[in-house]
N, C-alpha and C positions, 0 to 999 in steps of 0.2 A: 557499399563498394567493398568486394574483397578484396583480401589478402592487407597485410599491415603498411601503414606510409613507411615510406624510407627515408628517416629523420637523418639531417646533415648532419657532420662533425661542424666544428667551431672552425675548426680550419676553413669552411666554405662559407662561411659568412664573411662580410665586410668587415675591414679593421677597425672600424670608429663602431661598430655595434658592440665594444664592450662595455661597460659600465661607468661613469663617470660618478663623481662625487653629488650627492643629492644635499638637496636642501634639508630643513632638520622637518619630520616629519609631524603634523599634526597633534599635540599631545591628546587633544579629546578632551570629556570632562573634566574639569579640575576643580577639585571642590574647596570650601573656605578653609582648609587647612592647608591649602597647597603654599608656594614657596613664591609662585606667580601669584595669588590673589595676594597675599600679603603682601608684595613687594608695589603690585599696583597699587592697592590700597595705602602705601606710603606715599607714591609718587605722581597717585592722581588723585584730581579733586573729584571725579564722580567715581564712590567708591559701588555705587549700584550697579557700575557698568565691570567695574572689576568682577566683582561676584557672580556674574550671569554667565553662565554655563557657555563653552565657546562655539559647539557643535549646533546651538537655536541659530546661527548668525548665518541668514541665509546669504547667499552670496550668487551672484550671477552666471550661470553656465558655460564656464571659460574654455576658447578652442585648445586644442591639443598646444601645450609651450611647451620646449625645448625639454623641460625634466621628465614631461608626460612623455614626451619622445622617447627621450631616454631610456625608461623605465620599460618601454613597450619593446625597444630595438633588445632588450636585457635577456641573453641567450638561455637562461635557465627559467625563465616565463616563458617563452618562445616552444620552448623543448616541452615545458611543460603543457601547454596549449594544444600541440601539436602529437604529442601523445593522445591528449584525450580527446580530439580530435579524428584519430587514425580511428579508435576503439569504435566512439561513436559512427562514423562512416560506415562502419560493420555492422550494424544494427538495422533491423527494417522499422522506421521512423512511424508511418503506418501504421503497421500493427501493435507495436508501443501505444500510441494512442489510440487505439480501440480496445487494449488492455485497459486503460486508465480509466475512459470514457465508461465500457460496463463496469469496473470498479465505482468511480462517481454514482453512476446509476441505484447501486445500491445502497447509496445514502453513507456512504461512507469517503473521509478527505483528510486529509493532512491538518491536524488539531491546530497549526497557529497558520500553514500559508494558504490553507485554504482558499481566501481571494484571490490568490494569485494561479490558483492551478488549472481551470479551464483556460483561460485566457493562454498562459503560457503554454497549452498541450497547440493551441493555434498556430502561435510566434513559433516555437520548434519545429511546427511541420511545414511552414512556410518558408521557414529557412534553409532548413533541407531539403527544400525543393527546388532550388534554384537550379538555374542551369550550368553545368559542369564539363571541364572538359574532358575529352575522349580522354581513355588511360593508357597514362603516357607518365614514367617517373618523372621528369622533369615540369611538365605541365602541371602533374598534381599537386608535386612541391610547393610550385607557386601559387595554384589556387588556396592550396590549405595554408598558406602563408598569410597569404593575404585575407582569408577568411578568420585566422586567428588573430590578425591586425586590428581588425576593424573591433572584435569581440574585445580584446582589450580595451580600445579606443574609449567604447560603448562604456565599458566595467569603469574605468578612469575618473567620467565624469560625476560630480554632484548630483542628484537629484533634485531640482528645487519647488519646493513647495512654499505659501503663502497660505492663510488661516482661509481666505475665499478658493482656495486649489481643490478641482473635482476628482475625485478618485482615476477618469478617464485619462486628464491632465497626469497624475503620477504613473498611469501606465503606459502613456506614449513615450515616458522616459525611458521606460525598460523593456519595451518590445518592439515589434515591428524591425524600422530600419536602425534603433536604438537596442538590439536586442544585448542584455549585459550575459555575463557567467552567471551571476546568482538566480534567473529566469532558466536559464538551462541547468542549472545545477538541481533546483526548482522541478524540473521535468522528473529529469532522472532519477530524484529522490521519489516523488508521485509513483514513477515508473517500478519501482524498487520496492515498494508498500503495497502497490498491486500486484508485484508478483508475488508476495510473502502471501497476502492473503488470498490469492486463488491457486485452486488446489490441482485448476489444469485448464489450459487454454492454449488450445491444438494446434493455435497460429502460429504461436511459441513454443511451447514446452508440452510434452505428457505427462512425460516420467516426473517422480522427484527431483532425481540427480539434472535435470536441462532446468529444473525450476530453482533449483539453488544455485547453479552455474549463472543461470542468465541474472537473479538477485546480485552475488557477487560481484559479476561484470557491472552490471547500473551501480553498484554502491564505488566501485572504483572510478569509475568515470566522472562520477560525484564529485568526489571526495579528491582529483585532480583537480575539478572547479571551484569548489572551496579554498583548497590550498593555494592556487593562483590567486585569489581576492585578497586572501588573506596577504599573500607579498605584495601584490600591488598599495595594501596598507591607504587599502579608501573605505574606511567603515561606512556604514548605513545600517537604515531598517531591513534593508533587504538580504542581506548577510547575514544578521544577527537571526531573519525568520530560518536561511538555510543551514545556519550552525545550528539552531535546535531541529530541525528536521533530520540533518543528519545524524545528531547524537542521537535518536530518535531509530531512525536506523540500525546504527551499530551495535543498540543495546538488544536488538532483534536477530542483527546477524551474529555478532562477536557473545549476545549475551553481558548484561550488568555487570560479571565479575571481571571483564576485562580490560588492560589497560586502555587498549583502544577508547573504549566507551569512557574511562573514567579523566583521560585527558582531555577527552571534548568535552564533559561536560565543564572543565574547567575553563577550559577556552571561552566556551557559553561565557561562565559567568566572566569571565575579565572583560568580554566585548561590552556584556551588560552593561559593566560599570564605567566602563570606558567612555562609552555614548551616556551613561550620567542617565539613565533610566532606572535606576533607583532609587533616584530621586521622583518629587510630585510634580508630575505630567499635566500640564495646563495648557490647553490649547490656545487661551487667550496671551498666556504670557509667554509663550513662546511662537507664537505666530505657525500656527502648526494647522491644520484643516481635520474637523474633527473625527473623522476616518483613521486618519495615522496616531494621532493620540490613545484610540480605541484599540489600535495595531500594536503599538508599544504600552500599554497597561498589560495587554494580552500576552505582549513578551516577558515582559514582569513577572507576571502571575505563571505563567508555564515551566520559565526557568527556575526560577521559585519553588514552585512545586515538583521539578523533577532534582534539583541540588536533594530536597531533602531526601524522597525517595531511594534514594542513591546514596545517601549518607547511612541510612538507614538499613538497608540492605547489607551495605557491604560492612559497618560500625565503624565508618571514620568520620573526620570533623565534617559538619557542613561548610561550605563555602559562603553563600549568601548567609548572613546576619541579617534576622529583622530590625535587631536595635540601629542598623546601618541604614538603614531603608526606608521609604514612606510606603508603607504597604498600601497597596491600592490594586484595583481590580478591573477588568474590564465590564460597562456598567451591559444592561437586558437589550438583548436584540431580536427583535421578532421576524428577524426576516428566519426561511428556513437557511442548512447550512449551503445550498448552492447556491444560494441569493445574497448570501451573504455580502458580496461587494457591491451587487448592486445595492443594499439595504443601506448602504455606508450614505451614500448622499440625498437619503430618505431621514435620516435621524435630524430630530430637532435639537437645536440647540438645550431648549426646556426638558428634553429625555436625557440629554448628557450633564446635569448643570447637578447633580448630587454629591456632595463634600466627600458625602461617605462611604467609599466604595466597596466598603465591606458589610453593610446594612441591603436588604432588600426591599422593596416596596410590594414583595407579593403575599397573597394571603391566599388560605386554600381554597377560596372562591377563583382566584386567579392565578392561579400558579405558575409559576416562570416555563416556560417552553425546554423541552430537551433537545440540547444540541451543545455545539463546540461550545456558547460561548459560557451556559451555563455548569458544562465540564471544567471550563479551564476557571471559574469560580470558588466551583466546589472541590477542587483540587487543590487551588491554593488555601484556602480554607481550611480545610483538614492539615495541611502542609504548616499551616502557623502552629496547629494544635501541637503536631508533631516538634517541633522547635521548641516547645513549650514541655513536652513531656522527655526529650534528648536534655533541656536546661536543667530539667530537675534532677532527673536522673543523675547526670554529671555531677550535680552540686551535692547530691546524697553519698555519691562515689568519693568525691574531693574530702567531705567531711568523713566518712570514715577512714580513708586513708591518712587525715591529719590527727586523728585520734591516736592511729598507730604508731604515728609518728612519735608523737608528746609522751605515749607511754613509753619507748623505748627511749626516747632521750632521759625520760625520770629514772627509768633502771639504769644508762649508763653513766648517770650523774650521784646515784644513791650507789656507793661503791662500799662493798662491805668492809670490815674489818682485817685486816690478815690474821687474825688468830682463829677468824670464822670463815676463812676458804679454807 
């Protein structure tokens, strides 16, 4: 649709849409040092229940209560929605996905959301297909109101999963008539990697300059969706896959030396640790369905290997710590990478049940198959080595500079004579 929405001032909203005082928000993992496991572990007799990470506690899909309300009616979500909404509407939805579709075709996908990208090139086009009313400022208002309402609504809710939960079951949560921000943010980002790597597609772009224009536009439109999840403050897996797709991005458009890039990837790592995925990922003990456990090793091992990366490049601290962490990997998957989700409820429990996730079981009779999952392996891999060769370094750096030191202190403490200065 052309030409831009015509976003209300605050003045035009309703008086009780502003903001009211919220509950105190989710803290996320919290691990045995925290200030709550000790205080439970005082105060309760089962201190196993204290220690257990808060985010496994699955919880039952609650309708929309009075704070979720709140939060939604919240005019600078709303504004923000409704922006990237305008943008969006501007675009031919279409041919986006038949940019994506021959991208996919050549064997090429989004290194951790891959699962989730054909699927979601479906949900975006179906959504945007709905039927609309004629154009009309007042009319469109409220459809894109009400269309940012609902997206909210979707984004709000939990996902819940159980260890018997089929991959189809987690998708029904996030598309269709569930469709969240992070599935469309999902697109966009897809959208944005296939326009970097093709060099021209007529439907779109010729030139360079319509190909870097239309890039920037998909990373903006993004990067509105992200930042609305992120205030809405409902982590998941599926956020934490579109924080590294994005960082992922902007290290493409903005380039690694930029702050852009280097604030996301710290975001990455805080959500990491937040969702307590630095820790060891057991599907059994956390009631988890063995797809998403595979999903979140993957997350692991990716952000993992791009902290360092990035540490390295630019020579500042790494963020993620191994000594922090249960290093762990995501284990061999033989499906190719477009099969990938369906491959997810093909795996045997007996294919996932390895301690070791940094050992492999292939020999050169057998050699592990190339794709994503044995990229995002072998990256973290090298990525330990790296952490490994930054540790010593540092500690050869620390020790010669304390050598400096101790000599300089011995000459200011060995103070000559005054008949011999």
């Amino acid at each position: 649709m052309a030409g831009s929405l015509p976003v209300s001032s605050p003045d035009e909203e309703n008086s009780n849409a502003s903001s009211l005082p919220r509950h105190y928000p989710n803290p996320g993992y919290l691990g045995m040092s925290s200030h709550s496991t000790i205080f439970n572990q005082v105060f309760s007799s089962t201190t196993a229940h204290a220690a257990a990470p808060q985010h496994d506690v699955q919880q039952p899909a609650p309708s929309i209560s009075p704070v979720l309300t709140d939060s939604i009616q919240d005019l600078t979500l709303l504004e923000k929605g409704l922006f990237a909404l305008s943008h969006l509407d501007q675009l031919d939805i279409p041919k986006l996905s038949s940019l994506v579709r021959s991208w996919l075709d050549r064997g090429v996908n989004l290194p951790l959301a891959a699962p989730f990208v054909p699927q979601s090139l479906k949900a975006v086009a179906d959504w945007s297909n709905h039927p609309r009313p004629p154009w009309n400022i007042s009319d469109y208002r409220i459809d894109a109101r009400q269309r940012v309402r609902l997206l909210l609504e979707s984004t709000q809710k939990p996902v819940v999963v159980q260890q018997d939960s089929s991959f189809e079951l987690f998708l029904s949560q996030i598309l269709g008539e569930n469709l969240r921000l992070e599935a469309l943010g999902i697109f966009l980002t897809a959208a944005a990697r296939a326009t970097l790597d093709t060099c021209s597609f007529p439907a779109l772009f010729a030139t360079d300059r319509q190909r870097r224009e239309l890039t920037k536009t998909l990373s903006l439109i993004g990067d509105f969706c992200l930042e609305t999840c992120l205030a809405l403050d409902c982590l998941n897996d599926l956020q934490l896959v579109l924080q590294y797709e994005n960082f992922i991005v902007h290290s493409q458009v903005d380039g690694d030396q930029s702050y852009h890039s280097w604030r996301r990837m710290g975001d990455v790592a805080s959500s990491l640790f937040a969702l307590g995925y630095h820790e060891k990922i057991d599907e059994g003990m956390h009631n988890i369905p063995i797809f998403l456990a595979e999903l979140r090793r993957a997350c692991f091992a990716r952000i993992y290997a791009a902290d360092k990366s990035l540490a390295i490049f630019l020579g500042r601290p790494p963020r993620i710590v191994k000594e922090y962490c249960f290093f762990q990997l995501p284990t061999h998957l033989e499906a190719r990478n477009d099969e990938y989700a369906a491959g997810f409820d093909n795996l045997t429990q007996s294919s996932l049940s390895n301690v070791n996730w940094g050992t492999s079981s292939r020999t050169q009779d057998n050699p592990e198959p190339i794709n994503y999952t044995a990229d995002t392996r072998c990256s973290a891999l090298f990525a330990s080595l790296k952490e490994e060769v930054l540790l010593m370094f540092r500690k050869r750096h620390l020790n010669e500079t304390e050598r400096i030191r101790s000599a300089n202190r011995f000459f200011a403490n060995s103070t000559l004579p005054i008949m011999l200065i």
